[in-house]
C-alpha positions as CSV (number, residue, x, y, z in Angstrom):
1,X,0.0,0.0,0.0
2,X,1.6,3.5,-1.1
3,X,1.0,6.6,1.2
4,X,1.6,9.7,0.0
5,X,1.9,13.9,1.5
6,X,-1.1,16.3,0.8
7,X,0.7,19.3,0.5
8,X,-1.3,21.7,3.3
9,X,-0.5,23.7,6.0
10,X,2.4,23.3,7.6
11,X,1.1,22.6,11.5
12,X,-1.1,19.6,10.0
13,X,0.2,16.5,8.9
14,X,-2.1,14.8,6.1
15,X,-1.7,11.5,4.2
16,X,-3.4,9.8,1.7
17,X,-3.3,6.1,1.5
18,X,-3.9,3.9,-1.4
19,X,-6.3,1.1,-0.2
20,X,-7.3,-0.7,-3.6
21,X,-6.9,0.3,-7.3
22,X,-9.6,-0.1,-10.2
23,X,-10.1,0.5,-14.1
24,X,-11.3,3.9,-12.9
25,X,-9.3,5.1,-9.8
26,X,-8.2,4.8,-6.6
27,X,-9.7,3.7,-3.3
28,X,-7.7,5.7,-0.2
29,X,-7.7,6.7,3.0
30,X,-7.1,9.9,4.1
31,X,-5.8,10.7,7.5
32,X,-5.1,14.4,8.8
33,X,-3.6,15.4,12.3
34,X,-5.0,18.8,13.4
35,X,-3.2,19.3,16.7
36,X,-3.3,15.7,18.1
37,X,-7.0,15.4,17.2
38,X,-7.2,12.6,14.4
39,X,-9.3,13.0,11.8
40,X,-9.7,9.8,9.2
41,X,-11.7,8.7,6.0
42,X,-12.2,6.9,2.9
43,X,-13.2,8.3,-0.3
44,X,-13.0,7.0,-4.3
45,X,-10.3,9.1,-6.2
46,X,-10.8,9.0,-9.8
47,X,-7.4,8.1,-11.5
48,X,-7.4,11.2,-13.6
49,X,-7.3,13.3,-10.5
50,X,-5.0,11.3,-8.7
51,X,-3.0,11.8,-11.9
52,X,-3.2,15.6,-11.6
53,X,-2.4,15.9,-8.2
54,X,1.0,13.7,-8.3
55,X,1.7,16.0,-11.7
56,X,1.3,19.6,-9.6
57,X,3.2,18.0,-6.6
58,X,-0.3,18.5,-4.1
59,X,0.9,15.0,-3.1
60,X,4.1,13.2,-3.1
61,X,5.1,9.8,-2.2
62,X,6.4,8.6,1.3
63,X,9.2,6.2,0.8
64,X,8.7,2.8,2.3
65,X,11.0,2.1,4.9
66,X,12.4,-1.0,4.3
């Protein structure tokens, strides 16, 4: 499973998670932490948009630590 960065404020760390992949995009999980308060769910990405995003940087890939 591949996480990536949403690009955001600064104080908050976000992450989007890919959960499962289809013809048409991406099942994920997103996870944000707004000052200790967790705030998590899952939503459908379309792959076009995913596609975008990774293109304009809005999220980049966390490398897996081996």
């Amino acid at each position: 499973m591949k996480a990536y960065t949403i690009k955001g404020t600064p104080e908050r760390k976000e992450i989007l998670e890919i959960l499962r992949e289809s013809k048409e995009g991406y099942q994920v999980k997103i996870t944000r932490d707004r000052s200790g308060w967790m705030e998590e769910r899952k939503e459908f990405m379309p792959k076009d948009l995913f596609d975008t995003c990774i293109r304009t940087e809005y999220l980049k890939e966390v490398p897996s630590s081996l």
